[in-house]
N, C-alpha and C positions, 0 to 999 in steps of 0.2 A: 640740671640735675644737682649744681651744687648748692643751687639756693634753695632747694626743697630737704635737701639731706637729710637727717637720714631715710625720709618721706619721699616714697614713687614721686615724681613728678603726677602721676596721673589723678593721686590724692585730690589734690585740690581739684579736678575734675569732678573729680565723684561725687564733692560734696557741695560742690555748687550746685546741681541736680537736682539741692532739696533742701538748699538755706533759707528758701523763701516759705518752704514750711510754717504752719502755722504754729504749731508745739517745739517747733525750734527755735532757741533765741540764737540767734548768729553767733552771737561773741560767748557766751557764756555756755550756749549749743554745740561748739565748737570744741572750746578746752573740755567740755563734760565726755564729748565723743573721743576727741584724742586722749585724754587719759585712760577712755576704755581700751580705747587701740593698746595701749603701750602697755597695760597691765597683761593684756593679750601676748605680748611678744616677751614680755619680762616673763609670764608663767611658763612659757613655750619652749621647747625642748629641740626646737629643729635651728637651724642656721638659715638666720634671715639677713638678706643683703639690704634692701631698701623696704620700708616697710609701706604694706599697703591695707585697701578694705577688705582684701582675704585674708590678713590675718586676724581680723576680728573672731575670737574665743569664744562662740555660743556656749560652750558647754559650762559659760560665769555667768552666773546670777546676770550681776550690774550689767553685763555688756550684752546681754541679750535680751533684757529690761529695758535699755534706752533705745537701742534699735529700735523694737516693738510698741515704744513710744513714740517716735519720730512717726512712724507709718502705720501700725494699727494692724500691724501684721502678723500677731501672733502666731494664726494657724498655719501662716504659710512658715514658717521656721519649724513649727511641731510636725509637720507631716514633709516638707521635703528636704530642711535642710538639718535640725537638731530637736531629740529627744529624748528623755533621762531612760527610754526605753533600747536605744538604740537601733530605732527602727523604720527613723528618719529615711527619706529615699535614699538621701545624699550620703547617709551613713552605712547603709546596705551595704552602696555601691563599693565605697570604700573598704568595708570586712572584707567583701568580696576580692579584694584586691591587695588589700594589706597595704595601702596606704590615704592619704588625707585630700587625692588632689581634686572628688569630686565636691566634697565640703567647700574649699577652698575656690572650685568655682560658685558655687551656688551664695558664698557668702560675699564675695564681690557683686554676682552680676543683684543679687538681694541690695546691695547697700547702694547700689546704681540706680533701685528702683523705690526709694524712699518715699521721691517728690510725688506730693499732694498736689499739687496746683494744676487746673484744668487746662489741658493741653499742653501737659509740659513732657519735654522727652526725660523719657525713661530708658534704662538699662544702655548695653553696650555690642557693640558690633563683632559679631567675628575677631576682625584683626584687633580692637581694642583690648578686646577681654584677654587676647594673649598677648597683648603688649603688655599688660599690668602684673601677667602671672609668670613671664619666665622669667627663669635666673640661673646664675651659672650650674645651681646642680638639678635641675629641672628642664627635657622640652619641651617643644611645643606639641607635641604628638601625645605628651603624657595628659594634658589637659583637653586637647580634644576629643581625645577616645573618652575622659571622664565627663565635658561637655554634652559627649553623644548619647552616653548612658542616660543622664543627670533629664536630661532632654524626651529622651522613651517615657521615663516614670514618672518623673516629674507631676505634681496637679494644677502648681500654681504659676507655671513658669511659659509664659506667650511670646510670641514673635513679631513684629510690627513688619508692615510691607516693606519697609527698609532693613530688612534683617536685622534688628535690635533686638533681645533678647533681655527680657525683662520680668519681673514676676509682678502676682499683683492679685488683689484680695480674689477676685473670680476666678471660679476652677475652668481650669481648660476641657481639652478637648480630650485627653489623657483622663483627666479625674470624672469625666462624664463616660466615657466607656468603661476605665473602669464602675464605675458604679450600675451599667447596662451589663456586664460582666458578672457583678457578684449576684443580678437578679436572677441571671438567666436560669428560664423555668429546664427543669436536668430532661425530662423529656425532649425538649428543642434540640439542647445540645446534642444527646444521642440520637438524634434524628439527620443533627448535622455532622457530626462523627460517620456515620454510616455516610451519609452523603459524601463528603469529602474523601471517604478511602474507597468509595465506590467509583468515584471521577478518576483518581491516582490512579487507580489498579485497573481500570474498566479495560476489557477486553476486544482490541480494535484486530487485531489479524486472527484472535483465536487460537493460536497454534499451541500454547502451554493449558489454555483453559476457554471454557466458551462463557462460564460465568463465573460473577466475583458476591459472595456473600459479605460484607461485615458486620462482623458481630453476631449471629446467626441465633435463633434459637435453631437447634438442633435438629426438630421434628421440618422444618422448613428444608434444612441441609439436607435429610434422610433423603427428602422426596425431589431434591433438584439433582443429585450424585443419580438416583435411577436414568437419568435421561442421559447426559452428558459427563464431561471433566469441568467440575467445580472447585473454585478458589476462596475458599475459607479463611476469612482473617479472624484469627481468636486472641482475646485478653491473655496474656502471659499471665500465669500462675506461679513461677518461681521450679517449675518442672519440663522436662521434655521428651515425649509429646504432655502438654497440657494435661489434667487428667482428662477433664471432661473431654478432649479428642483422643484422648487413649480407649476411654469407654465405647465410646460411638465409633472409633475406627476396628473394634474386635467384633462388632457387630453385625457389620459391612459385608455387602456380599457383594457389590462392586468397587471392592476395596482399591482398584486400580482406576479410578475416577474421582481422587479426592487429591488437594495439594490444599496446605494448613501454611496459611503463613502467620509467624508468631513471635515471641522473643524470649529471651533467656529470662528475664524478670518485669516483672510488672510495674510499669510504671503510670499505668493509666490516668494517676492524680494527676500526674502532667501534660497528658494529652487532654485530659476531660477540662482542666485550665485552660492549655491554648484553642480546644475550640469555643471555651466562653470567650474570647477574646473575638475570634471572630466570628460569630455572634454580634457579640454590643459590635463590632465594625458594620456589619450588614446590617443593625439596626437603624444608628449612626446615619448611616448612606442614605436613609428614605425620609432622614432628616433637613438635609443638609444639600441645599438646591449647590449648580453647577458652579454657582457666581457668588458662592458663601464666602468669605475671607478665611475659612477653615477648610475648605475642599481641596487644595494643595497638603493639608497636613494630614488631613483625613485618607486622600488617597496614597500619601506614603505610609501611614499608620494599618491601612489594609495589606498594602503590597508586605508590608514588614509582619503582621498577624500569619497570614498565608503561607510566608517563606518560618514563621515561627513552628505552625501545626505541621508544614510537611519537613520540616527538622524534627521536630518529635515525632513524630509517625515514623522517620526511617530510624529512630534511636529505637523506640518500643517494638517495633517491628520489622525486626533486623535478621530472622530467620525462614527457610523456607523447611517445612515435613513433607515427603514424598514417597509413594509409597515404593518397596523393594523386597526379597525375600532373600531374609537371610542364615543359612543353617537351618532352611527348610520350613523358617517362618515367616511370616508374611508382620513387617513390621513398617513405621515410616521414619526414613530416615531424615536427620537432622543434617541441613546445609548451610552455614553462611549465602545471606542474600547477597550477589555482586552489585556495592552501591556506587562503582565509579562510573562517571556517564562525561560526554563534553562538555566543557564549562558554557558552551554558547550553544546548548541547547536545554529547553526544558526537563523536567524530569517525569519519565514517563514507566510507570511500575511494572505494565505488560513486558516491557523491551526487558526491564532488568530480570523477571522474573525467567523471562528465554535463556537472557546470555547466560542465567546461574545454573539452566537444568543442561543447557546444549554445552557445559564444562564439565571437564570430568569430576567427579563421575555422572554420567551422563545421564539422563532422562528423556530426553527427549532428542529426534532429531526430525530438521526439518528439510533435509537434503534425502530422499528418499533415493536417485539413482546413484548418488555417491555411496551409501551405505547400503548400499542393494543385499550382498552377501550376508552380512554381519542380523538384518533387518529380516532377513529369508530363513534363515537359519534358527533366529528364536521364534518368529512366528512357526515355523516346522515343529520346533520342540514343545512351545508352549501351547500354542493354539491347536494344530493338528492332533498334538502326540501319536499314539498310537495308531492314530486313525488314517487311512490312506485319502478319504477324501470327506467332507465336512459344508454342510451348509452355511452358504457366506454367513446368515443371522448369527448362526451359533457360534461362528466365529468372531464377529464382531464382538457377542455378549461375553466371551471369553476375553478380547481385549479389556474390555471393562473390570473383569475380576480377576487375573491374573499379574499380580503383579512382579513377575519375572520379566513382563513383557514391558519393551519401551514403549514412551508413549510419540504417535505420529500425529501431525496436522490433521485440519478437517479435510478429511479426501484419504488421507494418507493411507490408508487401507486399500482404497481402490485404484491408488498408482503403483502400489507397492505389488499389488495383483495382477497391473495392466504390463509392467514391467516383467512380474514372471510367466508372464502369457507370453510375452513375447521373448523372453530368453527358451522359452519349452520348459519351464521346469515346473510349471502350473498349467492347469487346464482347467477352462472353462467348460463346465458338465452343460452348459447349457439350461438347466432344471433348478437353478437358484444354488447349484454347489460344485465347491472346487475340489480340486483334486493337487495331492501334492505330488503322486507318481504317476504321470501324464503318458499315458497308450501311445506306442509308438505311431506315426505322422506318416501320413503316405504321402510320395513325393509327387509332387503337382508343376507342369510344364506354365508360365505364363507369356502369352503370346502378343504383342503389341503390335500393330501396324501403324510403322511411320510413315504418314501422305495417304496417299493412291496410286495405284496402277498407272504406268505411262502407257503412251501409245500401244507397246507391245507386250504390255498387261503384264510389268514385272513389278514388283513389290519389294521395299525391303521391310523384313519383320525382324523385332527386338525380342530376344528373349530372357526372359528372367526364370527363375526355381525357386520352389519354395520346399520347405525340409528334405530337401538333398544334399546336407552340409556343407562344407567350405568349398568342394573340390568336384563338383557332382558331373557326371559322365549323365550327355544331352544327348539323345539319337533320333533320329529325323528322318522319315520317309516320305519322297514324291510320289502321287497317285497310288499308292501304295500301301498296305498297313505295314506300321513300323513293330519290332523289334530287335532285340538288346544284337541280331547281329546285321544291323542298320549302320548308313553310316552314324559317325560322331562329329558334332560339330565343335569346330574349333573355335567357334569364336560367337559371341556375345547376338551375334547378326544373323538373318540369314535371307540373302536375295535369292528371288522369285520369281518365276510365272508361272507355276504350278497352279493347277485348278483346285487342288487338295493336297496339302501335308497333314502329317503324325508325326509329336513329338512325345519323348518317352524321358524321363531321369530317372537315374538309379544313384542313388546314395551307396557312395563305396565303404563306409564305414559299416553299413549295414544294419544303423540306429534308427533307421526310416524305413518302412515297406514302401515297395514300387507302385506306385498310384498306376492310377487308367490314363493308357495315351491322349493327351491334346489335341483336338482335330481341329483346323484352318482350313479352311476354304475362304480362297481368293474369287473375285467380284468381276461379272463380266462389263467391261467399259462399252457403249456404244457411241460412234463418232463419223462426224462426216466430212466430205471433203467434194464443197460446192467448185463447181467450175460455171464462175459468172456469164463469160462468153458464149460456153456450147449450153449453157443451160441444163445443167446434167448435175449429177449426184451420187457420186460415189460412198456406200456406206460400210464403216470395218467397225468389227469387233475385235477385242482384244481379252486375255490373251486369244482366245476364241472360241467359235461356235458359231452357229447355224442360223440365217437371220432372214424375216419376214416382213413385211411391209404392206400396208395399203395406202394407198392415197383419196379415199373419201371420208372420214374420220373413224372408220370400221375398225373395230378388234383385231392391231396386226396378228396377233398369234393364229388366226387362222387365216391370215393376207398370203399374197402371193412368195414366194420362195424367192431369194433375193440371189442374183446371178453375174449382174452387173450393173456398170451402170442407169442411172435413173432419167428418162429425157421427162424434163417436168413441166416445159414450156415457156410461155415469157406471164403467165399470170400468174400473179399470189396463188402460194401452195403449199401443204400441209403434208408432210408426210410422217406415219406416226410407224415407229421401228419395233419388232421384237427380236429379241437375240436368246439363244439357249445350249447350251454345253453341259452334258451329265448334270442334270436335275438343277443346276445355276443359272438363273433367267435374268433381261433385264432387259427395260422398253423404255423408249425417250420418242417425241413428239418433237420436229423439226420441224421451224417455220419459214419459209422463204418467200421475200418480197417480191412484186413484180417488177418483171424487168427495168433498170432504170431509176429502182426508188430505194433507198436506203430505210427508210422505214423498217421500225422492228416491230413487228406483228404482234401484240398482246389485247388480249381480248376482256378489258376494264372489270367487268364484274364477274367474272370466276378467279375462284384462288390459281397462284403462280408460283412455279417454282422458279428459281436465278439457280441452271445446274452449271456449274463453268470448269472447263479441263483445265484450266490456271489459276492463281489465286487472285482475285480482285484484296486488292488493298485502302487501307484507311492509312494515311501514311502519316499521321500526327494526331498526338493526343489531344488537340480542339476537335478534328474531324472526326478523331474515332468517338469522344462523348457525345458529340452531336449527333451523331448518328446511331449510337446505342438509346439515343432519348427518343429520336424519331423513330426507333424501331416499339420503343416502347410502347409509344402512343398508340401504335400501329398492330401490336401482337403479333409482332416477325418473331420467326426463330433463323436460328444460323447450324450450321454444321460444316464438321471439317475448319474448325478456328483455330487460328495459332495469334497466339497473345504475342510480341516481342518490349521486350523495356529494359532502356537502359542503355549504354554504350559501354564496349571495353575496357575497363577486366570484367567490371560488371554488370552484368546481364544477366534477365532470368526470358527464358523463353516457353513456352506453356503450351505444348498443342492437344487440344480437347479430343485430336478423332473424329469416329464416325458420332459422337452424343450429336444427340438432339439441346440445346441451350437456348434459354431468352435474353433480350439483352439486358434483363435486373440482374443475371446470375452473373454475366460477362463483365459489368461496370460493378457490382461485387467484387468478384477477383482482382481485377485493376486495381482497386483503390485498396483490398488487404495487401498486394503486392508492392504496391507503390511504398509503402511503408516501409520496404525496405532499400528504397532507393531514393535519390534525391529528389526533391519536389517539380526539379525541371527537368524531370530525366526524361527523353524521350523515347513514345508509346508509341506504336503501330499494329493494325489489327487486319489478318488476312485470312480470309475467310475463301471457300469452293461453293457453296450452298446457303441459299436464302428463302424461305418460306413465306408467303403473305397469303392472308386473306381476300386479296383480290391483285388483280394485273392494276390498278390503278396504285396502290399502295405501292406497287414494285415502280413502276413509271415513277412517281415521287421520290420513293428514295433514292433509284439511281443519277436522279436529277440532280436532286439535290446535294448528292456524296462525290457526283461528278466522275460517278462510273462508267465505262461503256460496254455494251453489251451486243449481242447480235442474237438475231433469231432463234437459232441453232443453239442458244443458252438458255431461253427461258420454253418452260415446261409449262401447260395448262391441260 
């Protein structure tokens, strides 16, 4: 540093660069450039420590003269680093900033880029350039923020694959967009304007709006507001609301179907710029293969165009109009758009447009059972008013024009309705119309039977009430008709072997009329109890009744009266049973082998029933799929199933009853239920009742599910 003095060291660098110049004379090229230098630093008004080729004075005749001798570079000083206009890039930069240091690079990494001679390097690196420019009252932060600008606008300023930064007579990649920029035809651009705040704003859940107009002519808007909630993005005029949405929103007769997103003033000259930017970028692109030595800068000059127009977009279009009634008139009110979102994620205008209506003051909500009351309540005043009960349409068409009313999700109407059907404070008329004062509810007994009947035909039945309020008094009569001075039952349950109950509720509040008693009737089981040895057949009914039989395949209902036991002999035997008890019948078909043979008698080509007094089981969830697939195949049905999945704490357990099911419906519920349980959670499926189309299909399946079965189970 002392032998360069008062001269950067890096001086001599720079101008060796470009000694070999042809309009340079070395020695005489030399004293001619340092005396411009110093006339530079002698006219200069700042405090310079070691002097370098940034402080070369473009804005002196001489020293901006012999530069542009050396290199032939006039235009590249007139447009991006000095001009008597002040309009230079580098100078912009600088007004903008109120100080010298994007100049200051631009006239180093300039005087870096002198050399003529083919293949010679040019300009300077990253750390060079800020080794030559800082000093003690200067950092390095100050010059690369000026670097970065200097670098955006620039036209004549290129980058070498070794990051050297150099300028040089050919316009870049910056002076050619620009110039795709200043052509772009203004139809494109507003074609891409609407394009772009159509992408931003596009409507993915729907819940604020189902569509998004920019830019709109009006008579378009008129006729999209009839169907739906339309999202209106309008030019700010310097008013609020806009006029032209003042006009069109008094006109409105679904005036609670429009949201105007807009802004305090107009700055559209700015957005109609940054979408010619990107423009000439998307032109650019169809330019410019993958393997260009400009598609690195190209693709950062887009990604930066893009984050440029959705920065202006959220400046110009920074409010939301929504409509409200206020002091009795229906006007739209002006909200701040919420534009904070997480920095590592995208920016997405739907979302913001939710969080701004779902704040207070509120506009929208999309929790419909948490705001049930508040939700119930303005629909009652607004939608119904006067009216005790109101065609859903016309209710709907009233959400759309009153604008007292909040606005709900797609659906939101018809949860908001399903919700007050089920609190009682809405009624479905059944006829396309609701009712907001709902006919008082007769109370209704519900009767469930868990299993079957055991041997001595006892049952236990579950019961539930329906609109007999919280506390509701049950009364229950065996063989009997019930009334209110029946017993009460205590509790949730009630075991059985009654042939017939009546149950009754009465709502003690006395906000439900007493509905018509419940009647159950229990099922007569038939069963028997072979004795291998004597050969005999003992047959019961349960809980009971009066039972017939024949043994040549004849109608037992009118077979012989059954009294005792049956001697059936030692050959294959069929004995087919009826049972009956006060108008409750029920006949089964018992097969027994001959003596000696374990064989179970099923007869291949007629359908078969599998009827079993215990539950055959699938005792894991390979066996049970497999066997719901083989049922498939097969067109079995099942009854009497009970689903089991899961282990301790949790478990869901499912029993179907007496339904009729196939096995598409059964491997259905499995796999929604499974979803709430682990992926290995273990399935078992026990089933009383099996259906096929033929005894061969039963013989397969039990084979293969590794059932056993016996005679006296299967029905044909």
């Amino acid at each position: 540093m002392e032998a360069t003095y008062p001269f950067h060291p890096s001086f001599k660098s720079i101008v060796a660069l470009f000694k070999e110049n042809e309009k340079f004379k070395q020695t005489r090229g030399l004293m001619e450039l340092v005396s411009r230098l110093l006339k530079s630093v002698w006219e200069s008004s700042d405090d310079i420590y070691l002097i370098g080729a940034q402080h070369f004075d473009l804005s002196l005749y001489e020293v901006r003269e012999k530069l542009a001798d050396i290199s032939e570079m006039r235009d590249v000083i007139a447009k991006d680093l000095w001009n008597s206009t002040d309009s230079a890039h580098a100078q912009l930069i600088d007004l903008s900033k109120s100080n010298k240091y994007a100049q200051q690079v631009g006239t180093l990494l300039f005087t870096a880029s002198l050399s003529t001679a083919v293949n010679s390097v040019k300009g300077l690196s990253d750390s060079e350039m800020l080794e030559c420019l800082i000093d003690p009252n200067h950092q390095a932060s100050d010059f690369r923020d000026a670097f970065t600008e200097l670098h955006k606008t620039a036209w004549y300023l290129h980058e070498t694959q070794e990051g050297r930064s150099y300028f040089d007579h050919q316009e870049n990649l910056t002076k050619k967009l620009q110039g795709y920029a200043e052509k772009a035809p203004q139809n494109k651009v507003d074609e891409l304007i609407r394009h772009q705040l159509n992408e931003m704003y596009k409507p993915t859940t729907k819940e604020a709006y189902e569509r998004v107009l920019p830019l709109p002519e009006m008579d378009e808007a008129d006729a999209a507001i009839k169907t739906g909630r339309v999202l209106l993005i309008i030019s700010p005029d310097g008013k609020t609301p806009p006029e032209i949405v003042s006009r069109f929103f008094d006109g409105l007769i679904n005036k609670n179907n429009v949201l105007v997103l807009t802004g305090e003033k107009s700055s559209m000259a700015d957005l109609n710029k940054a979408a010619q930017h990107v423009y000439a970028v998307k032109k650019v692109d169809n330019e410019i293969s993958e393997s260009h030595p400009q598609r690195k800068e190209l693709d950062e000059k887009q990604a930066q165009y893009e984050h440029d127009f959705q920065t202006t977009v959220l400046v110009v279009f920074d409010k939301l109009l929504f409509p409200r009634n206020e002091q009795g008139k229906d006007r739209l009110r002006d909200k701040v758009l919420d534009s904070t979102y997480p920095s590592n994620e995208s920016y997405n205008g739907e979302r913001q447009i939710i969080k701004t209506l779902t704040s207070d003051p509120i506009k929208l909500y999309t929790q419909i059972t948490e705001n049930f009351d508040a939700l119930k309540a303005r629909a009652d005043q607004c939608l119904f008013a006067s009216q005790s009960e109101a065609r859903k349409t016309d209710l709907l068409d009233k959400m759309k024009q009153k604008t007292q009313m909040p606005w709900l999700p797609p659906k939101g109407f018809d949860l908001l309705a399903q919700e007050a059907f089920q609190r009682g404070v809405w009624e479905d008329l059944a006829n396309g119309s609701i009712s907001k004062s709902p006919k008082p509810k007769l109370t209704c007994v519900l009767v469930t039977s868990e299993g079957s009947p055991d041997d001595y035909g006892k049952i236990r039945l579950k019961i539930d009430v329906s609109n007999a309020g919280n506390s509701p008094r049950i009364y229950y009569q065996e063989e009997d008709i019930v009334t209110e001075n029946s017993p009460i039952l205590s509790d949730e349950a009630l075991i059985t072997n009654a042939l017939r109950v009546q149950f009754l509720a009465v709502d003690p509040t006395g906000k439900n009329k007493t509905g018509t008693p419940t009647k159950w009737k229990n099922q007569l089981t038939l069963r028997n109890d072979f004795n291998e040895t004597a050969r005999t057949v003992e047959l019961l009914v349960s809980p009971k009744g009066n039972i017939r039989y024949t043994l040549d395949g004849s109608e037992p209902r009118n077979g012989m009266k059954y009294d005792g036991p049956i001697e059936i002999g030692d050959d294959a035997t069929t004995v087919d049973v009826f049972a009956e008890c006060d108008g409750i019948e029920d006949k089964r078909t018992f097969k027994f082998s001959a003596a000696g043979s374990d064989e179970v008698l099923i007869i291949k080509e007629k359908p078969a029933q599998l009827y079993c007094p215990s539950f055959k089981n699938l005792d894991n969830a390979n066996k049970t799929y497999e066997g719901l697939k083989m049922a498939k195949t097969q067109n079995m049905t099942f009854e009497k199933v009970i689903l089991i999945m899961g282990t301790d704490p949790k478990v869901i357990h499912l029993s179907l009853g007496d339904m009729t099911v196939d096995a598409e419906f059964i491997e259905k519920s499995l796999q929604h239920l499974q979803t709430l349980l682990p992926a290995d959670a273990p399935v078992v499926m026990k089933f009383k009742k099996v259906l096929t189309e033929t005894g061969h299909d039963l013989e397969q399946f039990v084979a293969a599910m590794g059932i056993e079965i016996s005679s006296d189970e299967v029905i044909q």
